[in-house]
Structure formats: C-alpha cells, structure tokens
BAKOL-766018 format. One record per residue (C-alpha): residue number from 1; residue in three letters; x, y, z. Coordinates in steps of 0.001 Angstrom, whole numbers, plus 500000, padded with zeros to 6 digits. Layout:
BEGIN
(NUM, 'Ala', (X, Y, Z))
...
% end
This chain:
BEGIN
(1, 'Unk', (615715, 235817, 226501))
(2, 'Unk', (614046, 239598, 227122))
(3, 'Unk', (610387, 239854, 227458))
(4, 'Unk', (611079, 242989, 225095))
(5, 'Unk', (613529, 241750, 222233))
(6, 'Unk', (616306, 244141, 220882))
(7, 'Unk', (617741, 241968, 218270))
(8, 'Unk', (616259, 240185, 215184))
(9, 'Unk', (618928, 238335, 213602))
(10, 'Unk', (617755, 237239, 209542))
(11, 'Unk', (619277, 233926, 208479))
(12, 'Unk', (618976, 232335, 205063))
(13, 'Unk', (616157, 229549, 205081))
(14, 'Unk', (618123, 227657, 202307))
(15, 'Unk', (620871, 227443, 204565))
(16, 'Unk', (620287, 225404, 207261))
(17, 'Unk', (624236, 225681, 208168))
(18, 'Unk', (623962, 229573, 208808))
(19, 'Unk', (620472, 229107, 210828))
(20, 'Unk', (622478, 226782, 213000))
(21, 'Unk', (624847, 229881, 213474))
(22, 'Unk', (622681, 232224, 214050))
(23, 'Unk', (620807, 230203, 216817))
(24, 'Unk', (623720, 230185, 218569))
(25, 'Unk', (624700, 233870, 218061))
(26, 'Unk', (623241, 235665, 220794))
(27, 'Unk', (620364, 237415, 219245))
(28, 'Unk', (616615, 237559, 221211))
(29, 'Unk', (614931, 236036, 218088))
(30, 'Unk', (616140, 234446, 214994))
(31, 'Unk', (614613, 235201, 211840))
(32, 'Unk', (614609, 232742, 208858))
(33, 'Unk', (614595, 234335, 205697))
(34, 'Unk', (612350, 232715, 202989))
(35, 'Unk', (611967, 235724, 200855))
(36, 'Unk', (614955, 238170, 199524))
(37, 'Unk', (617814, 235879, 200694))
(38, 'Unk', (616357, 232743, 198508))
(39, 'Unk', (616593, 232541, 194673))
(40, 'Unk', (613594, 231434, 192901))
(41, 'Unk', (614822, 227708, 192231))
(42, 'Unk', (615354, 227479, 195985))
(43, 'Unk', (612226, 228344, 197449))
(44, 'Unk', (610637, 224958, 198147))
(45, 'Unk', (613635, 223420, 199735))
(46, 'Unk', (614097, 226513, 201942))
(47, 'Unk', (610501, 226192, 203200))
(48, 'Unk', (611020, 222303, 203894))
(49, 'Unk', (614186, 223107, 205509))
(50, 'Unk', (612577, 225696, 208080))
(51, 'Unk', (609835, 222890, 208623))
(52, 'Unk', (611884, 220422, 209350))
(53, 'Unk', (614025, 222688, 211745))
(54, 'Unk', (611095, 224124, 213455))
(55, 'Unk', (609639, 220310, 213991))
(56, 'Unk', (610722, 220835, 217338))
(57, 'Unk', (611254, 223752, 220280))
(58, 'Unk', (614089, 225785, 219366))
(59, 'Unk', (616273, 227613, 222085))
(60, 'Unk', (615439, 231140, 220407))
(61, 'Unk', (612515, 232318, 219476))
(62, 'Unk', (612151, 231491, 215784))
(63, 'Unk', (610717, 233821, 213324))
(64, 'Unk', (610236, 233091, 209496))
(65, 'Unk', (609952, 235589, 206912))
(66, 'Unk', (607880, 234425, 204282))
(67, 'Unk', (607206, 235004, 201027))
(68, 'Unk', (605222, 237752, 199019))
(69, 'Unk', (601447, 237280, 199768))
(70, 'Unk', (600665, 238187, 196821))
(71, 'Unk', (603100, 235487, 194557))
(72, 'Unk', (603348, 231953, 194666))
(73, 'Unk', (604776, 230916, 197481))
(74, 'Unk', (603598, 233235, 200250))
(75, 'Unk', (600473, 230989, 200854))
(76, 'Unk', (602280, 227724, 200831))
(77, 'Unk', (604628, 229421, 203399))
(78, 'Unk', (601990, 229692, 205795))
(79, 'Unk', (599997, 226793, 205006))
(80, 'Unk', (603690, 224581, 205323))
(81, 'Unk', (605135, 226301, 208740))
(82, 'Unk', (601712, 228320, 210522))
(83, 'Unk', (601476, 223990, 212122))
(84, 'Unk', (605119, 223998, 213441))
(85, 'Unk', (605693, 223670, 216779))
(86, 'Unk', (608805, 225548, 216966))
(87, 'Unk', (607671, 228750, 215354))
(88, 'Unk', (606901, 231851, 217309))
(89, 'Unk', (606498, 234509, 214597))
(90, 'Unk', (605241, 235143, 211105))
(91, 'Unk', (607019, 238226, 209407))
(92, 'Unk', (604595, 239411, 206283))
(93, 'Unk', (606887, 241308, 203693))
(94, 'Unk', (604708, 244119, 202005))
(95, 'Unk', (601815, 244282, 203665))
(96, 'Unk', (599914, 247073, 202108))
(97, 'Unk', (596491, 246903, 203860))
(98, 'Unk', (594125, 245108, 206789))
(99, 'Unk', (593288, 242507, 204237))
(100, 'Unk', (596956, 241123, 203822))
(101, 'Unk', (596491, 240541, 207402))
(102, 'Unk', (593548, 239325, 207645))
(103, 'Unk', (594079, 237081, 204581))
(104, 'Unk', (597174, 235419, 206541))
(105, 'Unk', (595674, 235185, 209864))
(106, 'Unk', (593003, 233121, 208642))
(107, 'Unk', (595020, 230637, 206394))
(108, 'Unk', (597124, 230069, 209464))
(109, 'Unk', (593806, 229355, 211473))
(110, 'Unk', (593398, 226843, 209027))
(111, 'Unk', (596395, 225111, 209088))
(112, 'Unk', (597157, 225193, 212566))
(113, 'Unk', (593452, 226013, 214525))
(114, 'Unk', (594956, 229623, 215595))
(115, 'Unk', (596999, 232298, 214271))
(116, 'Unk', (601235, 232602, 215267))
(117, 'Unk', (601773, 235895, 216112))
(118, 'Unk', (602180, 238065, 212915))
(119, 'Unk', (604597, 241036, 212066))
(120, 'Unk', (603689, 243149, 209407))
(121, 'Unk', (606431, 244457, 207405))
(122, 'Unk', (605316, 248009, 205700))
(123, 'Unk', (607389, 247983, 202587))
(124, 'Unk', (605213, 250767, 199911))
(125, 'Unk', (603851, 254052, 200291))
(126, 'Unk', (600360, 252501, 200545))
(127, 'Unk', (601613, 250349, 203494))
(128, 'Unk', (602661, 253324, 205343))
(129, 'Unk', (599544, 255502, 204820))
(130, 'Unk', (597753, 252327, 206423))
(131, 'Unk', (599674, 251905, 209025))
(132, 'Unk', (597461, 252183, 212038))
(133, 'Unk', (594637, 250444, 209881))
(134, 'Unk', (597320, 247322, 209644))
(135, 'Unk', (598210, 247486, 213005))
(136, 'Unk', (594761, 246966, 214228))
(137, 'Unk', (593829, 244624, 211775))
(138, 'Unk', (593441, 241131, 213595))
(139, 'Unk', (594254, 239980, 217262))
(140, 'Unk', (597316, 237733, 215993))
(141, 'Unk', (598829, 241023, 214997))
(142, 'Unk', (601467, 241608, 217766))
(143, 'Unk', (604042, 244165, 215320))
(144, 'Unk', (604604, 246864, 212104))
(145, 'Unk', (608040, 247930, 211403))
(146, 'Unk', (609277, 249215, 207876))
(147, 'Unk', (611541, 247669, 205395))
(148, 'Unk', (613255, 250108, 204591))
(149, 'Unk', (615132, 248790, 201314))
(150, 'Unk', (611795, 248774, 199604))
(151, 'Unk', (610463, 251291, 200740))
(152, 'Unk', (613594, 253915, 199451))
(153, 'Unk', (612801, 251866, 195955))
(154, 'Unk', (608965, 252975, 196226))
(155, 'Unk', (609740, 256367, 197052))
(156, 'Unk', (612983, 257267, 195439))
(157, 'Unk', (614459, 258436, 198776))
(158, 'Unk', (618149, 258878, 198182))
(159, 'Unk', (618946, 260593, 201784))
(160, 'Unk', (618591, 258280, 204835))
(161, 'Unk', (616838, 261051, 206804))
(162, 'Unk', (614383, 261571, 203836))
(163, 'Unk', (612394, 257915, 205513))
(164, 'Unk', (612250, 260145, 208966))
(165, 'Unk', (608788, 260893, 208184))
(166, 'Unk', (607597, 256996, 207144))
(167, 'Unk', (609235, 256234, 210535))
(168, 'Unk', (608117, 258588, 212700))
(169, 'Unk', (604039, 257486, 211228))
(170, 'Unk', (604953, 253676, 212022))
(171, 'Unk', (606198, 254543, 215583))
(172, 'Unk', (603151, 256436, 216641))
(173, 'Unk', (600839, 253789, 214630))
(174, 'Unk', (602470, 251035, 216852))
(175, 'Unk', (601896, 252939, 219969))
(176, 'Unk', (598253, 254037, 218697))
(177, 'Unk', (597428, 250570, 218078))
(178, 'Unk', (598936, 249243, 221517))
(179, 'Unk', (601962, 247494, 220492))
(180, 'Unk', (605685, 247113, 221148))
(181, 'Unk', (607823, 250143, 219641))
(182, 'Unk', (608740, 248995, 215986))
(183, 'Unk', (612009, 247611, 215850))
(184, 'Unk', (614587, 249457, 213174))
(185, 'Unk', (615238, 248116, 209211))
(186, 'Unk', (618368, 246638, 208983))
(187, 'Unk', (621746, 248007, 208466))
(188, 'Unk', (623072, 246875, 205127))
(189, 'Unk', (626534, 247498, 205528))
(190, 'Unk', (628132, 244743, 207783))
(191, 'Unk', (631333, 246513, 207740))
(192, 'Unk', (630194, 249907, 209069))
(193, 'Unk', (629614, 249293, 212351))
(194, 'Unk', (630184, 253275, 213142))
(195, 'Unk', (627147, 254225, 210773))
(196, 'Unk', (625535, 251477, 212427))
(197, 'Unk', (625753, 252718, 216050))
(198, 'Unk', (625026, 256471, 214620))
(199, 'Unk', (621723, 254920, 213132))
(200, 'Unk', (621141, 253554, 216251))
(201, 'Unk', (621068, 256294, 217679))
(202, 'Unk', (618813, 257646, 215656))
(203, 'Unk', (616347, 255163, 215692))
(204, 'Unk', (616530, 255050, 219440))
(205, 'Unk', (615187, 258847, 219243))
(206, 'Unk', (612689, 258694, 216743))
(207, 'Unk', (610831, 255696, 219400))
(208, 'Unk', (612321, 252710, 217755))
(209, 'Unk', (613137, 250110, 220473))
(210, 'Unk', (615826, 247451, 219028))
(211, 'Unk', (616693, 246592, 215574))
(212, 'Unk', (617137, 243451, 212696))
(213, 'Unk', (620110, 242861, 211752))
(214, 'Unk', (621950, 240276, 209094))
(215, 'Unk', (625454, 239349, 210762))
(216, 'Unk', (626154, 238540, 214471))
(217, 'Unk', (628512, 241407, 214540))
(218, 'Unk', (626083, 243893, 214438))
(219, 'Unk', (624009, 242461, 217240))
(220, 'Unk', (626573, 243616, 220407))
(221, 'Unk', (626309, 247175, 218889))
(222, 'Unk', (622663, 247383, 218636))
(223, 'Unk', (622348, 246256, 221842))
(224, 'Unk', (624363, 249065, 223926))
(225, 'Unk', (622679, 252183, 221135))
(226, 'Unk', (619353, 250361, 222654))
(227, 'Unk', (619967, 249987, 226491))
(228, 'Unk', (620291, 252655, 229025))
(229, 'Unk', (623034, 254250, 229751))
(230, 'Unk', (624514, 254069, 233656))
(231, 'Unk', (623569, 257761, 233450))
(232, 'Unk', (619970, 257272, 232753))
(233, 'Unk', (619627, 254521, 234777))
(234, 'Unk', (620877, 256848, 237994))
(235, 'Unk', (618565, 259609, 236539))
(236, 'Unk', (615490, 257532, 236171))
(237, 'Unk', (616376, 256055, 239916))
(238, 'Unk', (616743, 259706, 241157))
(239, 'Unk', (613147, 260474, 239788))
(240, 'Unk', (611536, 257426, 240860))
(241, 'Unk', (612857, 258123, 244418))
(242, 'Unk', (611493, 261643, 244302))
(243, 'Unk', (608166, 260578, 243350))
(244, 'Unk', (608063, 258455, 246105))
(245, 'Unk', (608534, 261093, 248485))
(246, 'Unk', (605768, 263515, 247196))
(247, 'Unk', (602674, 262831, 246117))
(248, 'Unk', (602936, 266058, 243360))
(249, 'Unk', (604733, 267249, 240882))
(250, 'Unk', (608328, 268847, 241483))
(251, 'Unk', (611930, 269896, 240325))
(252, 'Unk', (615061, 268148, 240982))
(253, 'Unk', (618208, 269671, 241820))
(254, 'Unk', (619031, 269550, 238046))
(255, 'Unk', (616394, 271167, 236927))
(256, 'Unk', (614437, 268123, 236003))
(257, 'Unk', (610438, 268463, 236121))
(258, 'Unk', (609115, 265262, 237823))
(259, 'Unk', (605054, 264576, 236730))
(260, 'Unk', (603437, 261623, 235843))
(261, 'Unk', (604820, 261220, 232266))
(262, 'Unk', (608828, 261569, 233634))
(263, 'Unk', (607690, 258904, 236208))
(264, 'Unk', (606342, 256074, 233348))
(265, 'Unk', (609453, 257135, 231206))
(266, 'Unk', (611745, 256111, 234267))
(267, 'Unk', (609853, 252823, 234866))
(268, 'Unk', (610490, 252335, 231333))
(269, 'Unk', (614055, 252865, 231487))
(270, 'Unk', (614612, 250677, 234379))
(271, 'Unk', (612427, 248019, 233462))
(272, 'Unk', (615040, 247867, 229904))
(273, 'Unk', (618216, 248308, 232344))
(274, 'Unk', (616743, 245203, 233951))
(275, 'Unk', (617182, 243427, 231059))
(276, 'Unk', (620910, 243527, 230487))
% end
C-alpha cells in the first residue's frame, strides 16, 4: 500500500459480493458506498453489512461513505461504524461548512473515544466558498476533494472545464490547510477509458494527486496519468544531482533553472516514482 494513495475504488455497501471484489482489485483504499449507490429501503442493511465486514482488519484500507449529515441516516452511520476496528476513513458527502465537521468528529468521539480520520466531500457552491474554513475545521480532518456530480447540479455547469475554477480553490485550500493534494471526482463513464486518461491529465495539472474511481478498470489508467514519467524521473534525478554539487542556484544544460522550489518539486517526483 502507498503512504500517498492514488486510487479510491467506491463499492456498493449493500453488496457485500462487489466489496469482496473490490478488496481484491488492486486499489490503495476501498471505499464503501452507503450513500448514492444504496436505495432508500436498503440503507440499514448496507450499514450492518459494512459493520459486520469492518469487524475485523481488512487488507486495504477501508473507507465508508456515509450518508447525508443532514438526513436520517448520516448520524446512525457514524454512530454504527466510527467503533469498527477495520475502518480507516470517514468520507462526509456535502459538507457545506466547519460545523458539518465538527458535528461528525464529535459523534464519532462518542462512539468510539476518538475521531477516524475524516474526508470532506465539497458537493455545493457554499461548500466550495468554505473550503479552507472546512479544511481546517478539526484535527481528525486529514482531506477535501469535490464531488463533482453535485456540484455540476448546484451550479448548472454543462462544460467539464467550467468546474476548473471550484477545483483549482479546493487544491490550494488543501495545500493552505496542510493536507494531501485532493484526489479527482470520479469518472462516470466506465467505458471511456480515453476521456478518462485525458482527465487525468488534467487533474494531474491543476495539483490533483490520484483519483476515485467506480470499476477496477479504471484504476491501472489512473495510476500511470498519476505517476512520473521515466522522463521526469531522469529530470528530477538530473536536478537533484546538480543541487548537490552547488550550494546556489543554476541552469542546466537544458535550460532548466535549478532553486529551491525545482529542488522540493524533484523530491516530490521521486519520492511518487518510489512508489510504483
């Protein structure tokens, strides 16, 4: 498992069959869905399911989505699986201030005598104008990243590049606050695993570092869009070994400016490419 995951694979919680799958898929962390992928009528047995499977250790890192905070079943989400000895993450669906947090954190305290980590999920306009307020919200907070789906609902963004904006403000409210990079919404189309890549891409430029997805066959191409290139892995060598050799700053052969912020970029690189 990476220190730094780059793949968040969701999983039905009312199928216990597919979070078997998915465990075994390959992905860094495993996300069990109590919310969207769950009808109404299949709520409970979902979150007694995900109890019963998170009993024990699991070989992945277990996330569960739960519920809205704001409905009926958020709270007994929390109150049901914050205990379980298995769990490593609580994702909060639209989160749209420090209170939803807060609120969480301290119902898990309850129920378990400390907080799992929490991920807030920014799903509304509000949620992403309080971005760096959530992200700084309480100690057990260890991640923001948008849901995208929502979020295009909220809005009534029809053009994929018209969320650029929204992510650009949770990327530097991640880094403001001192955590990871956000890691991308998920792709929707499990057939298009070109757009896929291309978003990727994207992502990867706008300071997203991995991504969700909802079928195993998305995870191998996330995973090379997210990792370095054998060309930036020789690049951020060559400037590592040139900072070593001089104690300023300097040019390359290629024309690349070598200061302080290339070096930490290279470390960064490398430290990734060490994770292949």
């Amino acid at each position: 498992m990476r220190s730094v995951p780059l793949t968040w694979l969701y999983a039905p919680g009312d199928r216990p069959d597919v979070v078997a799958k998915a465990l075994a898929a390959g992905a860094d962390v495993v996300v069990v869905d109590l919310e969207d992928a769950v009808a109404p009528d299949r709520k409970a047995y979902a979150r007694a399911a995900t109890a019963e499977l998170l009993r024990d250790p699991q070989p992945v890192p277990v996330h569960v989505r739960v519920n809205a905070l704001t409905g009926p079943w958020g709270p007994a989400d929390v109150t049901a699986l914050a205990p379980a000895p298995g769990l490593s993450g609580l994702r909060l669906p639209k989160v749209s201030s420090p209170s939803d947090v807060v609120r969480v954190a301290r119902r898990a305290v309850s129920a378990r005598g400390g907080s799992p980590p929490l991920y807030a999920l920014l799903e509304t306009a509000l949620g992403v104008e309080h971005a760096h307020a959530v992200a700084t919200a309480h100690p057990a907070l260890r991640g923001i990243t948008l849901g995208e789906a929502d979020l295009r609902a909220d809005l009534g963004v029809r053009e994929d590049a018209g969320l650029d904006w929204c992510r650009a403000r949770v990327v530097v409210a991640a880094r403001a606050a001192g955590l990871a990079p956000p890691a991308q919404s998920v792709h929707p189309d499990i057939r298009d695993l070109e757009g896929l890549e291309a978003s990727c891409v994207r992502g990867r430029a706008l300071g997203f570092l991995g991504r969700a997805a909802i079928h195993p066959r998305q995870l191998p191409v996330i995973e090379r869009a997210y990792l370095p290139t054998e060309r930036e892995i020789e690049q951020a060598e060559r400037v590592l070994k040139a900072a070593a050799a001089t104690q300023g700053a300097q040019a390359l052969p290629d024309g690349t400016f070598v200061d302080a912020a290339v070096v930490t970029a290279a470390h960064r690189t490398l430290a990734l490419a060490h994770k292949r």
